[in-house]
LUMRO-645634 format. One record per residue: residue number from 0; x, y, z of N, C-alpha, C, O, CB in turn. Coordinates in nm, 2 decimals, padded with zeros to 4 digits, always signed. Glycine has a CB too. Layout:
N
(NUM, (X, Y, Z), (X, Y, Z), (X, Y, Z), (X, Y, Z), (X, Y, Z)) ...
END
This chain:
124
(0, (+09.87, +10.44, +12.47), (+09.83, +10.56, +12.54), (+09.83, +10.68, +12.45), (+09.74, +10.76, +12.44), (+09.92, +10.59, +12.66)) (1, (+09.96, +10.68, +12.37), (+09.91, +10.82, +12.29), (+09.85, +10.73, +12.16), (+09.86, +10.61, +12.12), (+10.05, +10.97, +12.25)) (2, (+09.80, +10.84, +12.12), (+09.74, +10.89, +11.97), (+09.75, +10.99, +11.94), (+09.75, +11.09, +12.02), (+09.61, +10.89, +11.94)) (3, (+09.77, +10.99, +11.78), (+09.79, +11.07, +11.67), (+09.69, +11.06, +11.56), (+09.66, +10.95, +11.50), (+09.92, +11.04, +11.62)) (4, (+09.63, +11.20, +11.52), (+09.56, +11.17, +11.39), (+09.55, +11.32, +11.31), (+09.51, +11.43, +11.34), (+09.39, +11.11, +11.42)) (5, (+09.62, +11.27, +11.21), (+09.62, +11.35, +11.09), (+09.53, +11.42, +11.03), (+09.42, +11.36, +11.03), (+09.65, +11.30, +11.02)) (6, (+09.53, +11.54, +10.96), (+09.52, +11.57, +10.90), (+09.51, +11.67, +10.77), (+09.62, +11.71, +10.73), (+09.49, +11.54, +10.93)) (7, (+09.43, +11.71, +10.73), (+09.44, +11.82, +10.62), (+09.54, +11.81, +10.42), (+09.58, +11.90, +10.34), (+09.51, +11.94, +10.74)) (8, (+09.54, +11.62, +10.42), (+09.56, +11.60, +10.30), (+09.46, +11.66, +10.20), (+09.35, +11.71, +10.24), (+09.58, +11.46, +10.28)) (9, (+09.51, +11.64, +10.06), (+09.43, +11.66, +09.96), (+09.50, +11.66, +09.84), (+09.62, +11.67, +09.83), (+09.38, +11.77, +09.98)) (10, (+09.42, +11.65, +09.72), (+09.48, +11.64, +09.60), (+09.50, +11.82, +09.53), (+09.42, +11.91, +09.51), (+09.37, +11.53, +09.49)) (11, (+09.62, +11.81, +09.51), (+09.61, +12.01, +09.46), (+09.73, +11.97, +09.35), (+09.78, +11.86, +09.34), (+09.67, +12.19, +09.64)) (12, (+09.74, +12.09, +09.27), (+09.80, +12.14, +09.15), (+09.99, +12.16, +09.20), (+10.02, +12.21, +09.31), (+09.71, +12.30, +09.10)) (13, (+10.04, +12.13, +09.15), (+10.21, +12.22, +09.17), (+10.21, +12.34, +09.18), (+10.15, +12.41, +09.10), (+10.30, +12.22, +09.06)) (14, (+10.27, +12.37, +09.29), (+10.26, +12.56, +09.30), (+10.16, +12.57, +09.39), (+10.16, +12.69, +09.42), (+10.22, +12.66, +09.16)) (15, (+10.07, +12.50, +09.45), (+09.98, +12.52, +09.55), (+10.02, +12.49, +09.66), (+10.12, +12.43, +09.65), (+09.88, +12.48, +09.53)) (16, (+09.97, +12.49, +09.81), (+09.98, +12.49, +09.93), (+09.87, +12.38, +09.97), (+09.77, +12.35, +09.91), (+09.96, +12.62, +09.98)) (17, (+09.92, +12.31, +10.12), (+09.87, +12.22, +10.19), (+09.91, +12.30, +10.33), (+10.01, +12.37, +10.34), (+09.93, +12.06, +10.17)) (18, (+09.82, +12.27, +10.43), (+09.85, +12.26, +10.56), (+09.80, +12.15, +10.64), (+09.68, +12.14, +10.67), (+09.80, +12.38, +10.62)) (19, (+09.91, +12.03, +10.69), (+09.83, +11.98, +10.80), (+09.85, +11.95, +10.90), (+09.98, +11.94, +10.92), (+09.78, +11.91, +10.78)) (20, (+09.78, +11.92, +11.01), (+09.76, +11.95, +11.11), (+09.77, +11.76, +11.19), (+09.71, +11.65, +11.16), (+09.62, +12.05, +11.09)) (21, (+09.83, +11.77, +11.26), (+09.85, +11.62, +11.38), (+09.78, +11.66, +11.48), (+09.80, +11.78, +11.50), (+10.00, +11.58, +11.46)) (22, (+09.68, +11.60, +11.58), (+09.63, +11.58, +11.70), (+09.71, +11.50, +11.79), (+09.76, +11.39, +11.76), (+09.50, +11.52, +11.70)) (23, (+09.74, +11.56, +11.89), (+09.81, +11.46, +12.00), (+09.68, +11.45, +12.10), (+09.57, +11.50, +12.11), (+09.97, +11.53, +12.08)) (24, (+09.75, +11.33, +12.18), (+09.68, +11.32, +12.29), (+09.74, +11.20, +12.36), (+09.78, +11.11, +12.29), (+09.54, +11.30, +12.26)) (25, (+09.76, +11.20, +12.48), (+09.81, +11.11, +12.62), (+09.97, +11.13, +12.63), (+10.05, +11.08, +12.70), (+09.78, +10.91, +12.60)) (26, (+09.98, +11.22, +12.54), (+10.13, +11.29, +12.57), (+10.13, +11.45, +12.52), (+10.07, +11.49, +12.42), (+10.25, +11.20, +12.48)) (27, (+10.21, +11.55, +12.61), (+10.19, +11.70, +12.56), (+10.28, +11.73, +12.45), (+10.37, +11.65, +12.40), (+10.21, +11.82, +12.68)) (28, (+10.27, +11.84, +12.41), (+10.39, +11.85, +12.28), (+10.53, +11.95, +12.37), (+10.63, +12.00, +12.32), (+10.29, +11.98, +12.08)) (29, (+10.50, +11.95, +12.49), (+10.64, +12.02, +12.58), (+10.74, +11.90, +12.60), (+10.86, +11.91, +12.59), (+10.59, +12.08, +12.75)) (30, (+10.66, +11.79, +12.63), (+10.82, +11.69, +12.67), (+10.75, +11.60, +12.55), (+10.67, +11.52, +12.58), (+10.86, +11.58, +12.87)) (31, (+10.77, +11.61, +12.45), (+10.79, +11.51, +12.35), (+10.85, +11.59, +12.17), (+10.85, +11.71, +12.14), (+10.61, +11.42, +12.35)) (32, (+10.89, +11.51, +12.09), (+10.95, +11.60, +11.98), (+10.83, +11.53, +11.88), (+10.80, +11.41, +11.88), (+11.14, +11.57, +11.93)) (33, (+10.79, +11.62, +11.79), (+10.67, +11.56, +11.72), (+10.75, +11.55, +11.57), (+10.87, +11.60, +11.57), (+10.50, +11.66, +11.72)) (34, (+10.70, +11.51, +11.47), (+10.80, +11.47, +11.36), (+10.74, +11.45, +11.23), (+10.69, +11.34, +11.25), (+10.88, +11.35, +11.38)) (35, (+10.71, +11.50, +11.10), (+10.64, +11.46, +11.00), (+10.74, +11.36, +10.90), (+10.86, +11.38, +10.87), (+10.59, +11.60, +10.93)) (36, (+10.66, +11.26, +10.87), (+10.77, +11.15, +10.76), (+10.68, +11.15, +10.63), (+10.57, +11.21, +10.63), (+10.79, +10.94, +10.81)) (37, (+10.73, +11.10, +10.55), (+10.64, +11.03, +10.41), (+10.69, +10.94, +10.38), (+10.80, +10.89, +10.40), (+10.63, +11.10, +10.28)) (38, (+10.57, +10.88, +10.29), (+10.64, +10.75, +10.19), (+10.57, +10.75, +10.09), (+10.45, +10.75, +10.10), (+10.64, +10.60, +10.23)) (39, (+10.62, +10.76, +09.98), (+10.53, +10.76, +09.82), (+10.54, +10.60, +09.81), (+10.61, +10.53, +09.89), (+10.61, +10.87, +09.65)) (40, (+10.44, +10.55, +09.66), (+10.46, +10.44, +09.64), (+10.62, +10.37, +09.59), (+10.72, +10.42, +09.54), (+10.37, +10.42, +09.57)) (41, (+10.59, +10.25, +09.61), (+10.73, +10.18, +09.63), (+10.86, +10.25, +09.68), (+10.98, +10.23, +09.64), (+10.77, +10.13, +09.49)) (42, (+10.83, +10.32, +09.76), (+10.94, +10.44, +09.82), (+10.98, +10.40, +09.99), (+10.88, +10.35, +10.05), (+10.86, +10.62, +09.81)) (43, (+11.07, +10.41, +10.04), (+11.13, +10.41, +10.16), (+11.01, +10.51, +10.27), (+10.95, +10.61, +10.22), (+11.29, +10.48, +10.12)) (44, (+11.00, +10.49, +10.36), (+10.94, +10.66, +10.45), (+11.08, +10.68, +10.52), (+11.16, +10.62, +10.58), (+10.78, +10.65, +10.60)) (45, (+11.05, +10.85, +10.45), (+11.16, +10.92, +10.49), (+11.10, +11.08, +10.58), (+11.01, +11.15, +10.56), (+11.25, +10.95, +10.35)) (46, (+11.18, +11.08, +10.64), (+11.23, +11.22, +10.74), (+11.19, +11.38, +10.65), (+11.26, +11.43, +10.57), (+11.44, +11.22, +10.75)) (47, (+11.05, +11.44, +10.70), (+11.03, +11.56, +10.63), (+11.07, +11.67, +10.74), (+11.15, +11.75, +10.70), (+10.88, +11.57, +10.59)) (48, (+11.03, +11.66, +10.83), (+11.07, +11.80, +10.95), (+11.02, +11.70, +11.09), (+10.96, +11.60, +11.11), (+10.94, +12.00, +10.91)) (49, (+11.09, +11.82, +11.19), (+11.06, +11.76, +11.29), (+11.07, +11.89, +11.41), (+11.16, +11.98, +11.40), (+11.16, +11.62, +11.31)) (50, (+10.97, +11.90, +11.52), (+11.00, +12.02, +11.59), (+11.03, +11.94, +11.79), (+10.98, +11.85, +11.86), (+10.83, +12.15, +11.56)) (51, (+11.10, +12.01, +11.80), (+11.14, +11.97, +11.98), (+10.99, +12.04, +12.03), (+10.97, +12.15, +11.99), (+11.33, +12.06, +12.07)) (52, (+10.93, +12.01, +12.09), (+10.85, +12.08, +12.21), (+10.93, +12.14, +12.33), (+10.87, +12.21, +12.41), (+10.73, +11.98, +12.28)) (53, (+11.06, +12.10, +12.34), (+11.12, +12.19, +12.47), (+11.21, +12.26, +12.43), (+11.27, +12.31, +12.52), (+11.17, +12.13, +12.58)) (54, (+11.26, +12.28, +12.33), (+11.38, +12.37, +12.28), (+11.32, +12.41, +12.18), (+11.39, +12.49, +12.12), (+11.52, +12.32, +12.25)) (55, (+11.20, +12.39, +12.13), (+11.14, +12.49, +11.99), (+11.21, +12.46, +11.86), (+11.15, +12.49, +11.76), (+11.17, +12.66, +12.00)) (56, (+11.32, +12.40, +11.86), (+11.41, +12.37, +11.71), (+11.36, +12.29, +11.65), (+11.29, +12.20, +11.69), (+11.55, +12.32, +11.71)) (57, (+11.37, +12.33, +11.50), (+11.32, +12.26, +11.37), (+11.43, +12.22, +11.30), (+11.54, +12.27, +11.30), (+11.23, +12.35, +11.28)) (58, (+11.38, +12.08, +11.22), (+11.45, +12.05, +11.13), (+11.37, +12.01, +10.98), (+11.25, +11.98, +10.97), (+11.53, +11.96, +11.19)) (59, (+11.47, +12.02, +10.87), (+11.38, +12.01, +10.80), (+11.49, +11.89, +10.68), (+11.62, +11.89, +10.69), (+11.30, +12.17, +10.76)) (60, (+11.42, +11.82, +10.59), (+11.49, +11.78, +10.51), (+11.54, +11.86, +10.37), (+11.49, +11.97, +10.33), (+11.43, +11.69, +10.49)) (61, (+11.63, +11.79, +10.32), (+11.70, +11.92, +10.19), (+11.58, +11.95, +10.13), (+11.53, +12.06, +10.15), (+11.82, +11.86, +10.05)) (62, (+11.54, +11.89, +10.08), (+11.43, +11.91, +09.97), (+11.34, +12.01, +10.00), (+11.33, +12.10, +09.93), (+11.36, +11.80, +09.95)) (63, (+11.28, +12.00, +10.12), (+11.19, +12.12, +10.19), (+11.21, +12.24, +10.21), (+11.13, +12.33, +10.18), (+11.16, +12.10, +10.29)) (64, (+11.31, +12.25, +10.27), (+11.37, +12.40, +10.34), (+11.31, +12.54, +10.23), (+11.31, +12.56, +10.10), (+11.60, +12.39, +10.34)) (65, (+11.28, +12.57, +10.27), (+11.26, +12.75, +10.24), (+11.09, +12.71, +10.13), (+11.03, +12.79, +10.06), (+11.47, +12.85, +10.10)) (66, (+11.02, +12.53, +10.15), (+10.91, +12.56, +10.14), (+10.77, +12.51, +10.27), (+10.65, +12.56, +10.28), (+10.90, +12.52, +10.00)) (67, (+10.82, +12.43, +10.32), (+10.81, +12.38, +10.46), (+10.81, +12.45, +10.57), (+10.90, +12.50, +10.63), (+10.89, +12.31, +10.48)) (68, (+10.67, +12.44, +10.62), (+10.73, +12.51, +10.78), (+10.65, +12.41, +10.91), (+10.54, +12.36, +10.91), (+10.66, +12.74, +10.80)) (69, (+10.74, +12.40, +10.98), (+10.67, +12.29, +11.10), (+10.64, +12.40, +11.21), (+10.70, +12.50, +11.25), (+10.79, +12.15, +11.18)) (70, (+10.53, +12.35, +11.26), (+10.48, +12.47, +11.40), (+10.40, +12.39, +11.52), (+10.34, +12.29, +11.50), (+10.34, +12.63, +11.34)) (71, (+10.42, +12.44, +11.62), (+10.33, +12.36, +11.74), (+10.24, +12.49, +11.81), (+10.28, +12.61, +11.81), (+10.45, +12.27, +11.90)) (72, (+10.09, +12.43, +11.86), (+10.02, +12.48, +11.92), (+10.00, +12.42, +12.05), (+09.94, +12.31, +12.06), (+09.93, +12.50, +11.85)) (73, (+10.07, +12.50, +12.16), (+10.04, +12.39, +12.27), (+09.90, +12.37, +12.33), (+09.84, +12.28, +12.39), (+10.12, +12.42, +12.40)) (74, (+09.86, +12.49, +12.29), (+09.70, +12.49, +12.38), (+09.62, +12.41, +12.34), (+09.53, +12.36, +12.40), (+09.60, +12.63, +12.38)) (75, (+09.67, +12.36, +12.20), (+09.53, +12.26, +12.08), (+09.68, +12.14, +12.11), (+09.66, +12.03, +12.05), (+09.48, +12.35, +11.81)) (76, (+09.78, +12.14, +12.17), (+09.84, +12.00, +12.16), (+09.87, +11.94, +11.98), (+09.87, +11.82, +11.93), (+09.71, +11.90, +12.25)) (77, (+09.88, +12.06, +11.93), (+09.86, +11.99, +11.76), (+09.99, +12.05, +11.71), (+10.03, +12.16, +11.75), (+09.70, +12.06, +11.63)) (78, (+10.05, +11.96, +11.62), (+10.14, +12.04, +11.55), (+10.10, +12.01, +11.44), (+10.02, +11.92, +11.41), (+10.28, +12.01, +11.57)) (79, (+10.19, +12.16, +11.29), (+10.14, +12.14, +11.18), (+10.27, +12.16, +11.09), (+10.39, +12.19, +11.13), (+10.01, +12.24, +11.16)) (80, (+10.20, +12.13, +10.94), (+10.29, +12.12, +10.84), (+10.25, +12.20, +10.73), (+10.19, +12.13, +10.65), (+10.31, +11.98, +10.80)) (81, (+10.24, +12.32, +10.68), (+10.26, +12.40, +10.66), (+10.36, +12.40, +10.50), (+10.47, +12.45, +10.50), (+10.29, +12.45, +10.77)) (82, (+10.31, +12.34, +10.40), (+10.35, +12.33, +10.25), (+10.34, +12.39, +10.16), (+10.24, +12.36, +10.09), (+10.33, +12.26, +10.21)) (83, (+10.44, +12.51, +10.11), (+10.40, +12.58, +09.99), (+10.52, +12.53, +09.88), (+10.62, +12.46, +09.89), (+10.39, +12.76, +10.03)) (84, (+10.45, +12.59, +09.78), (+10.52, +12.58, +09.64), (+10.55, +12.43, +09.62), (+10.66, +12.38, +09.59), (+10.66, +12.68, +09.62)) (85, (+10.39, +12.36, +09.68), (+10.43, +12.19, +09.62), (+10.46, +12.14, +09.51), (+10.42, +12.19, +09.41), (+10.34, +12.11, +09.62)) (86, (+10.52, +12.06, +09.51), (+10.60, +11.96, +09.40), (+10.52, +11.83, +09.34), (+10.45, +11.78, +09.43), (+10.73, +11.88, +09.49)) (87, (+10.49, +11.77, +09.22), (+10.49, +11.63, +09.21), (+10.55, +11.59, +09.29), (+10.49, +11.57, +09.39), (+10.53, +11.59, +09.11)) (88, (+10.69, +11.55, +09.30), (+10.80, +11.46, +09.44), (+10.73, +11.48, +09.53), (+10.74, +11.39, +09.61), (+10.97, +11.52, +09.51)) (89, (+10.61, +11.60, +09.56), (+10.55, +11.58, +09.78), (+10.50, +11.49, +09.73), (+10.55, +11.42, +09.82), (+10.43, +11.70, +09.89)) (90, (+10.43, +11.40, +09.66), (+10.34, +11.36, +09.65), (+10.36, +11.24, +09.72), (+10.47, +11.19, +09.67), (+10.30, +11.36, +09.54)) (91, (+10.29, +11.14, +09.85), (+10.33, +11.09, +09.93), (+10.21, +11.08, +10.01), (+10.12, +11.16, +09.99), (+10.43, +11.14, +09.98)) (92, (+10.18, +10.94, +10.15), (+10.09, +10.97, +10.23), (+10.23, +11.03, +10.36), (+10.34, +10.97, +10.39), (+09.97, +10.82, +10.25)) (93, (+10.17, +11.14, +10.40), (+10.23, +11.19, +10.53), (+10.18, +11.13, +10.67), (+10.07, +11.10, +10.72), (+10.21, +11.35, +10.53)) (94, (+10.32, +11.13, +10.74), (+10.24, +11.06, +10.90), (+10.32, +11.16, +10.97), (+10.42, +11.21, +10.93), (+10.25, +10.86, +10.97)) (95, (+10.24, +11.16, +11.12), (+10.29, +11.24, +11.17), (+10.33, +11.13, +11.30), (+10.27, +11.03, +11.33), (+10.21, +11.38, +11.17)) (96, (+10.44, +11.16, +11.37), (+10.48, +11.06, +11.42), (+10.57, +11.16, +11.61), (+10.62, +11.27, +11.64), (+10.58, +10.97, +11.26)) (97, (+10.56, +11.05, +11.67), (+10.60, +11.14, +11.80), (+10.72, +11.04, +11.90), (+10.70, +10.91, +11.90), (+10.44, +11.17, +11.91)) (98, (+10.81, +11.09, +11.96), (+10.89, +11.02, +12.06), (+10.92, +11.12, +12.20), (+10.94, +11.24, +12.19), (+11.05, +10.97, +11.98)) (99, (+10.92, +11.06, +12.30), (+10.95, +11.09, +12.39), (+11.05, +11.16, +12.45), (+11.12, +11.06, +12.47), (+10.93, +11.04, +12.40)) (100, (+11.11, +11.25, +12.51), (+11.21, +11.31, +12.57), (+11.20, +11.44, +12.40), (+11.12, +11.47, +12.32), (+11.39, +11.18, +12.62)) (101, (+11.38, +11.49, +12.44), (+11.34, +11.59, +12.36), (+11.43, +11.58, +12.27), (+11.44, +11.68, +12.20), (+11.33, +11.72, +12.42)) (102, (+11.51, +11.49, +12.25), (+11.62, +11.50, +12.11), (+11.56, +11.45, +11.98), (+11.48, +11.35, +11.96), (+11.77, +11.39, +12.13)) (103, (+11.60, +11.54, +11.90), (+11.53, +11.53, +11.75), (+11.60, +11.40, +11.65), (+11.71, +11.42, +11.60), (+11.55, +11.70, +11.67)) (104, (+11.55, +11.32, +11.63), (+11.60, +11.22, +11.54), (+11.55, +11.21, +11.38), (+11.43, +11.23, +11.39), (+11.55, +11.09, +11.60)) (105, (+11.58, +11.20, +11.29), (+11.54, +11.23, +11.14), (+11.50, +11.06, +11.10), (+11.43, +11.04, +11.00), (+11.70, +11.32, +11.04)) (106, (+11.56, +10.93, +11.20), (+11.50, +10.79, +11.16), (+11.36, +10.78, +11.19), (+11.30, +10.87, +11.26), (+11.57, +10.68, +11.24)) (107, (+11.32, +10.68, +11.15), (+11.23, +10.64, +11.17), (+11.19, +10.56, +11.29), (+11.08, +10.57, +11.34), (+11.21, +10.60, +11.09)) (108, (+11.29, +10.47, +11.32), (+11.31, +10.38, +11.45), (+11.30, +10.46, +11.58), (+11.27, +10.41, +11.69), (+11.47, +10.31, +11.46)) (109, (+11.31, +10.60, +11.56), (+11.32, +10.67, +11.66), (+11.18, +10.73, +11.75), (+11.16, +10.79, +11.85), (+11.39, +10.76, +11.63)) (110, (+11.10, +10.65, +11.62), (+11.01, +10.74, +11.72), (+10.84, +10.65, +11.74), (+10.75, +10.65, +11.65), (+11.00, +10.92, +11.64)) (111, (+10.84, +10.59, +11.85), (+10.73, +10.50, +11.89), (+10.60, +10.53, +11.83), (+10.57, +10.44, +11.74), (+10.72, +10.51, +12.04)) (112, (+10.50, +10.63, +11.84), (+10.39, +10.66, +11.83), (+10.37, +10.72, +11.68), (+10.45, +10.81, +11.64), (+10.37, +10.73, +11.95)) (113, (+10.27, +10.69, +11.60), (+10.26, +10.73, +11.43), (+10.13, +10.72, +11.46), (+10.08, +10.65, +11.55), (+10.33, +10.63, +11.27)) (114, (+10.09, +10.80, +11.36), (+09.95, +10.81, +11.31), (+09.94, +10.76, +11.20), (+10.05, +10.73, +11.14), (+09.89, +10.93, +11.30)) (115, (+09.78, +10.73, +11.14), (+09.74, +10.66, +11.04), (+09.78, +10.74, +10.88), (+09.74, +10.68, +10.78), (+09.59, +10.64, +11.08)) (116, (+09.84, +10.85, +10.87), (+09.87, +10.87, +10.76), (+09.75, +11.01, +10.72), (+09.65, +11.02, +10.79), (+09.87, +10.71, +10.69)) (117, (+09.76, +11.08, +10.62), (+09.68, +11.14, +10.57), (+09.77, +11.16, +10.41), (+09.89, +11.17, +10.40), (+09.63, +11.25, +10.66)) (118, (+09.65, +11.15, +10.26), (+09.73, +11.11, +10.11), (+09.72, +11.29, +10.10), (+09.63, +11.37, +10.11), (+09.63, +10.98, +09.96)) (119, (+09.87, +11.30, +10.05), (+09.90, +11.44, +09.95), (+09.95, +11.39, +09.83), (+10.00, +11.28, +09.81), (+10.01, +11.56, +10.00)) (120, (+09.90, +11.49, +09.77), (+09.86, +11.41, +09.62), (+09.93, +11.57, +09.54), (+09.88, +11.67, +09.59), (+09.63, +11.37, +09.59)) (121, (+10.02, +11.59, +09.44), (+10.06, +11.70, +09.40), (+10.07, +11.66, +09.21), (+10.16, +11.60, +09.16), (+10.20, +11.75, +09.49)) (122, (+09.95, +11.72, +09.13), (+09.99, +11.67, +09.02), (+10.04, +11.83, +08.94), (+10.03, +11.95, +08.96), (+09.86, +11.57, +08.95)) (123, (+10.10, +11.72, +08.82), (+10.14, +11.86, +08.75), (+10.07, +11.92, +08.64), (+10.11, +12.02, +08.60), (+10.26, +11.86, +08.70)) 
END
């Protein structure tokens, strides 16, 4: 029932900016917590930020904080990811990923519905 689709990857320089953008649909972003992960190659997918749709709270991972920002638009049902002063380390395909009710989980197990991915690419 739902879907998710990404986007707004791209290949850019260190020190540059990405924004992207998730589509929801068959679920609203008020009762569900939407969530950005990555996984670079041979790497684990791990926990980038995540926002509640009913309490508004963000989380973010160490690494990100103060260049990361997660945001929801309810009227477009989209939430976004918002990356400045990228790194080589972003470099990763990002998914954006969703669960139901409203508690924020940083696993992966937690959360049913992923999208297909979109590649950020950060060289130096």
């Amino acid at each position: 029932q739902v879907q998710l689709v990404e986007s707004g990857g791209g290949l850019v320089q260190a020190g540059d900016s990405l924004r992207l953008s998730c589509a929801a649909s068959g679920r609203t972003f008020g009762g569900s917590v939407m969530a950005w992960f990555r996984q670079a190659p041979g790497k684990e997918r791990e926990f980038v930020a995540a926002i509640s749709g009913s309490a508004l709270s963000t989380y973010y991972r160490d690494s990100v904080k103060g260049r990361f920002t997660i945001s929801g638009d309810n009227a477009k049902n989209t939430v976004y990811l918002q990356m400045n002063s990228l790194r080589p380390e972003d470099t990763a395909v990002y998914y954006c990923a969703l669960r139901t009710g409203t508690v924020v989980f940083s696993t992966r197990s937690a959360y049913a519905y992923w999208g297909r991915g979109t590649q950020v690419t950060v060289s130096s």
